[in-house]
C-alpha atoms as an extended CHARMM CRD file, in Angstrom:
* protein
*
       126  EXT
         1         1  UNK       CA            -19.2110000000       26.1370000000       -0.8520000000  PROA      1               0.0000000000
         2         2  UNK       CA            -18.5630000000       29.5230000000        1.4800000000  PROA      2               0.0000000000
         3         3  UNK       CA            -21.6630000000       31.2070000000        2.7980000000  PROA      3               0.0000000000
         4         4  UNK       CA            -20.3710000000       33.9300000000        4.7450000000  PROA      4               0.0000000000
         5         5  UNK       CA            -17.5300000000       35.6040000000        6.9210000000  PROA      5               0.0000000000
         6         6  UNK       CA            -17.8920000000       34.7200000000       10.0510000000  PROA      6               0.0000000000
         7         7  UNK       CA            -15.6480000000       36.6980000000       12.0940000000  PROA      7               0.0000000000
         8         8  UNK       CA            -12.7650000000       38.2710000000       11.8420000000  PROA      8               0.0000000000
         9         9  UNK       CA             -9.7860000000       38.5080000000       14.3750000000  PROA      9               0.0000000000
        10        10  UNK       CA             -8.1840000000       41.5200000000       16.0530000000  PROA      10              0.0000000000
        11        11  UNK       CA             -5.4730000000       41.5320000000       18.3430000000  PROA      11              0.0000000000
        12        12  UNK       CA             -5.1220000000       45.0070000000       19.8060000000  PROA      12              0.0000000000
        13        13  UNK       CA             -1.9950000000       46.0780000000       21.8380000000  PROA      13              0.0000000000
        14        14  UNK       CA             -4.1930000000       47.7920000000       24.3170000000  PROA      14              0.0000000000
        15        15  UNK       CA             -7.0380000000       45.7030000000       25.2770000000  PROA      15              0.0000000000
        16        16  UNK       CA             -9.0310000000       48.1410000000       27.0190000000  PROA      16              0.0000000000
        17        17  UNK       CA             -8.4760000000       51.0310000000       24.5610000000  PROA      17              0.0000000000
        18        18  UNK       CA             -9.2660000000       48.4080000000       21.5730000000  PROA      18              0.0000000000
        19        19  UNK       CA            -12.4570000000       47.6000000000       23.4830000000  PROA      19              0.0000000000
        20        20  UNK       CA            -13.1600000000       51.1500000000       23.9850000000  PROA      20              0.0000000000
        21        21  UNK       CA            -12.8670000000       51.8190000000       20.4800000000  PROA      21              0.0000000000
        22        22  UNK       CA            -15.0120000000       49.0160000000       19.0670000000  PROA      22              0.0000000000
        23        23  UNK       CA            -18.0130000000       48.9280000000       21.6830000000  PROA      23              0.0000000000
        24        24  UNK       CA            -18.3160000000       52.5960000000       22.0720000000  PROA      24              0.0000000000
        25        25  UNK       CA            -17.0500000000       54.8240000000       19.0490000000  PROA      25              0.0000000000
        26        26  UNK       CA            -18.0080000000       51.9560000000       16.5110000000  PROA      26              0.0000000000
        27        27  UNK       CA            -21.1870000000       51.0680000000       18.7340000000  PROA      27              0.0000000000
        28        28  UNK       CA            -20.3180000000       47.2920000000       18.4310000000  PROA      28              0.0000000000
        29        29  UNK       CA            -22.5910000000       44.8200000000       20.5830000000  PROA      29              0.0000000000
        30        30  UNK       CA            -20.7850000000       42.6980000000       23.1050000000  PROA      30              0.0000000000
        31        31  UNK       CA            -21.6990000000       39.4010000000       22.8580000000  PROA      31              0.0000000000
        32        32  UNK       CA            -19.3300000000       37.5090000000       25.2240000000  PROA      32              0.0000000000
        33        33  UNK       CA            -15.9810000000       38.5340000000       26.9450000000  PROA      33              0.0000000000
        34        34  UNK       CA            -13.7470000000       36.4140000000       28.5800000000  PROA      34              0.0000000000
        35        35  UNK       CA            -10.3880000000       35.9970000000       30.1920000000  PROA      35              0.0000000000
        36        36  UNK       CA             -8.3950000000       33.0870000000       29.2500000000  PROA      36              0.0000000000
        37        37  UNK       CA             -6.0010000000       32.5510000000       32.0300000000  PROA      37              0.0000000000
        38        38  UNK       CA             -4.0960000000       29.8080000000       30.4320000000  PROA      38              0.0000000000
        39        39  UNK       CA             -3.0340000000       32.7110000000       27.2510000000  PROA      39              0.0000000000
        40        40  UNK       CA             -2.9630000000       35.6550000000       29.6270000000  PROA      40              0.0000000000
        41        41  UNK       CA             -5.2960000000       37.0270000000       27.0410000000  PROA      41              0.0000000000
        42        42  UNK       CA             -8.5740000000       38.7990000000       26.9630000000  PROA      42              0.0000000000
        43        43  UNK       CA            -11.2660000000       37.4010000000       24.0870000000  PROA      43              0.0000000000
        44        44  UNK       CA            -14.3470000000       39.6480000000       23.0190000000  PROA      44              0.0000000000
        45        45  UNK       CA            -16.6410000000       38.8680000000       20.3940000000  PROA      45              0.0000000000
        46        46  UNK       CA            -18.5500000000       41.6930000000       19.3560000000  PROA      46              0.0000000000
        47        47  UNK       CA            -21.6810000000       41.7020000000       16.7200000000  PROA      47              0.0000000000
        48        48  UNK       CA            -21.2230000000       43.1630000000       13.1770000000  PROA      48              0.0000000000
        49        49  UNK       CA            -24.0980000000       42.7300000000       11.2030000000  PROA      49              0.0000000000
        50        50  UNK       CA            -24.3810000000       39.2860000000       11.1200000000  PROA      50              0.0000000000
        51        51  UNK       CA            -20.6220000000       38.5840000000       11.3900000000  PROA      51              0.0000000000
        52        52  UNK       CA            -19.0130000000       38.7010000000       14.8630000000  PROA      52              0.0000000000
        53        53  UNK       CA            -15.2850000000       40.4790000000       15.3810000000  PROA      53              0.0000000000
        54        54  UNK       CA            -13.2500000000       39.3420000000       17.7270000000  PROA      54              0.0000000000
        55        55  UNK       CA            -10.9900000000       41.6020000000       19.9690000000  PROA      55              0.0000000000
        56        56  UNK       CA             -7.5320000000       39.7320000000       21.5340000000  PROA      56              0.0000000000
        57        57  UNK       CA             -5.3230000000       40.4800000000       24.0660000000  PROA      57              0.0000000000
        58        58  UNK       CA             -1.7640000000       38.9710000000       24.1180000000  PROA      58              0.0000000000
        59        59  UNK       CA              1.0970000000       39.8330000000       26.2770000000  PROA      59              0.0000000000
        60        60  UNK       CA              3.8610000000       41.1360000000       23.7330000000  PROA      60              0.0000000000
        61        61  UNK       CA              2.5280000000       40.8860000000       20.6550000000  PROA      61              0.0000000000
        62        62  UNK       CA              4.7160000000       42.7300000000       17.8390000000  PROA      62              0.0000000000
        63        63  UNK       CA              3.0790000000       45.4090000000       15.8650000000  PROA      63              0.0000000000
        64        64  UNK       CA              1.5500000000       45.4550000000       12.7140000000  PROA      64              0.0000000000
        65        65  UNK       CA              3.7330000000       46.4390000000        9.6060000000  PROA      65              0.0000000000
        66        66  UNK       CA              1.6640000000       48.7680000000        7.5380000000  PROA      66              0.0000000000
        67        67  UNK       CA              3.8650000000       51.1410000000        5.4220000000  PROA      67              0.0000000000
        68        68  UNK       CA              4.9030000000       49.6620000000        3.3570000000  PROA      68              0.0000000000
        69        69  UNK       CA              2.0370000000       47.8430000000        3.3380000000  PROA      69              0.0000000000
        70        70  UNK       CA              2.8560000000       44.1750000000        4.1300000000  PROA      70              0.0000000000
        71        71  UNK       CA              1.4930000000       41.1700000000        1.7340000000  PROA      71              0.0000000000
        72        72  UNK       CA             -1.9520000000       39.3770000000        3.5700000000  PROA      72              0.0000000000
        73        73  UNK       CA             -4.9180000000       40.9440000000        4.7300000000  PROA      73              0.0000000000
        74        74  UNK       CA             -4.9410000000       44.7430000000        3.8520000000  PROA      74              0.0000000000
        75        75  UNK       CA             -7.9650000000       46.1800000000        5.3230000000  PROA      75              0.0000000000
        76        76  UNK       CA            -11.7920000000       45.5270000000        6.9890000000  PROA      76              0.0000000000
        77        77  UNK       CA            -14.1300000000       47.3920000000        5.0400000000  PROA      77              0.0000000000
        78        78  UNK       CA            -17.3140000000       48.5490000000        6.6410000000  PROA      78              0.0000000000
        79        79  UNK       CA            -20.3730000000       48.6380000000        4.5570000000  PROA      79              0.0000000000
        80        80  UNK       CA            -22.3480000000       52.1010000000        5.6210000000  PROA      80              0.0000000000
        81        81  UNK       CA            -25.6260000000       53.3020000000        3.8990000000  PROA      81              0.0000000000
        82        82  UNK       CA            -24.0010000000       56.8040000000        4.4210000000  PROA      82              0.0000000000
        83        83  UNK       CA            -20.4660000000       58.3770000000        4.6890000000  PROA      83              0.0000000000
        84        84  UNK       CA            -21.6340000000       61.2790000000        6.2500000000  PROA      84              0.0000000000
        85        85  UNK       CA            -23.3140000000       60.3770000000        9.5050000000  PROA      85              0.0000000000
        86        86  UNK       CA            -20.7580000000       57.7230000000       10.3420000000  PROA      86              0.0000000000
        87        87  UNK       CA            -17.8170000000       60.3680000000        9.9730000000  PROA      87              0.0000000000
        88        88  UNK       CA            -19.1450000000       62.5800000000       11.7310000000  PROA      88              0.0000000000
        89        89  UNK       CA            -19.9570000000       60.6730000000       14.7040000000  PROA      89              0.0000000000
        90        90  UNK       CA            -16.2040000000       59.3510000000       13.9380000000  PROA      90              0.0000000000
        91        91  UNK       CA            -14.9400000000       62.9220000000       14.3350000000  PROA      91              0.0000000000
        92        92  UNK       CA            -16.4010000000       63.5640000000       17.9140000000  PROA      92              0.0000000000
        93        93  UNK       CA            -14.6270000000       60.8400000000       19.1830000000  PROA      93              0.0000000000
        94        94  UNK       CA            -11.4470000000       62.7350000000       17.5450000000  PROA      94              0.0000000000
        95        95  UNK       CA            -10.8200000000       59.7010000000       14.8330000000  PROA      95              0.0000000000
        96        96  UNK       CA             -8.8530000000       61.2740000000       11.6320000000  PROA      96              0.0000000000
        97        97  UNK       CA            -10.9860000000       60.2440000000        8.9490000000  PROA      97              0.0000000000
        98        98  UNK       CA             -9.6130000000       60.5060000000        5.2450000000  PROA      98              0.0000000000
        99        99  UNK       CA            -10.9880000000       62.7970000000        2.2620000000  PROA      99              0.0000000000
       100       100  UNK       CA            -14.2290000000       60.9020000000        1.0690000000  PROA      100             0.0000000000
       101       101  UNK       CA            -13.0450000000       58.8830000000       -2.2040000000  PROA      101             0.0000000000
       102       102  UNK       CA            -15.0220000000       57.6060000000       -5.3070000000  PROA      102             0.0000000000
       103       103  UNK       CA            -14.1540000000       53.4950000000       -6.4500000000  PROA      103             0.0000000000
       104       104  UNK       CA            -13.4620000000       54.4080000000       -9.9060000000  PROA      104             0.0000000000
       105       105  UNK       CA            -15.2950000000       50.7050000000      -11.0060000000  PROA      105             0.0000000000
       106       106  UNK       CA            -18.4990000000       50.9580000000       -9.0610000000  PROA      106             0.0000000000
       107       107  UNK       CA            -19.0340000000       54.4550000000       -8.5300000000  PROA      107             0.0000000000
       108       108  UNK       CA            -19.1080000000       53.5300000000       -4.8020000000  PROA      108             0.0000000000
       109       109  UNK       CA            -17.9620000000       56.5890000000       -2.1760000000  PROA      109             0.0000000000
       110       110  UNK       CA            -15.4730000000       55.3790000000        0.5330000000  PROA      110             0.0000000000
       111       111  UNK       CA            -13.0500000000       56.8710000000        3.0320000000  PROA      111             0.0000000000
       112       112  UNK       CA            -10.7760000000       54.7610000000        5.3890000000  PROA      112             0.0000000000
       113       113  UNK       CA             -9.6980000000       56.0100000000        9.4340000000  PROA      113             0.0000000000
       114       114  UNK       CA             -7.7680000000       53.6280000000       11.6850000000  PROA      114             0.0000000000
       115       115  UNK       CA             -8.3380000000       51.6040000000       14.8930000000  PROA      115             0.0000000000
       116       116  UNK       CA             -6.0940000000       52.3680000000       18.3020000000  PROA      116             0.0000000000
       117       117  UNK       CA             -3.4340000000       50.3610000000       16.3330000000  PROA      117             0.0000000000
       118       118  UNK       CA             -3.1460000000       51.5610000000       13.3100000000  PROA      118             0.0000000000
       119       119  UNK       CA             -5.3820000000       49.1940000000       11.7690000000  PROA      119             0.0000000000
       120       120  UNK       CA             -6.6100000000       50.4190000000        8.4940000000  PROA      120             0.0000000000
       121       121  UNK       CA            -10.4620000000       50.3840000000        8.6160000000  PROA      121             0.0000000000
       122       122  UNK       CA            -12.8890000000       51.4840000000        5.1590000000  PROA      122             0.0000000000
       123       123  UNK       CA            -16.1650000000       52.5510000000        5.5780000000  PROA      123             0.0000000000
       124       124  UNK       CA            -17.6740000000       51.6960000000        1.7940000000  PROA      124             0.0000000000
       125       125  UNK       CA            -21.2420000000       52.9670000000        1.2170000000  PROA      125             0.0000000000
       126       126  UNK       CA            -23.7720000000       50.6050000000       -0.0960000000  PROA      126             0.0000000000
């Protein structure tokens, strides 16, 4: 019945600084970027894989309740063919990475950092 995601939707408080972050320290592909004058709000769909994210801008928006963390979508894992290279590039853009952990069911290592937001963010290794 599902194929696929998609995309998935970000609204960052910062649209420039969210942009910064996904097109340049994630090395996301613009696709398309508009203004939408009738929202006062920037929309950016960027390639991921063969899913698409897409960055927001809206005047005011409230902040995302993390800690506790809230009940709905916890996190965006990123599926990486290797911690090490991805961190590392993480790190000169001065993103705090966590300790490298092991998914006690698959045997999978994974770490999580955040975006400018404090969107949590997992990079899982395939």
């Amino acid at each position: 019945m599902l194929d696929a995601i998609h995309h998935v939707a970000i609204i960052g408080s910062d649209y420039e600084r969210s942009k910064q972050f996904y097109s340049v320290v994630l090395n996301l592909p613009i696709i398309r970027e508009v203004w939408r004058a009738d929202r006062q709000s920037w929309k950016c769909d960027l390639q991921l894989g063969s899913a698409q994210l897409e960055l927001f801008s809206f005047p005011s928006s409230p902040p995302r309740p993390s800690r506790p963390e809230a009940a709905g979508l916890r996190h965006l894992a990123l599926s990486v063919r290797a911690l090490e290279p991805v961190i590392e590039h993480l790190n000169r853009f001065q993103v705090v990475v966590e300790p490298i952990r092991v998914d006690e069911h698959t045997g999978r290592r994974f770490t999580f950092f955040t975006d400018p937001d404090g969107l949590p963010l997992e990079l899982y290794e395939a």
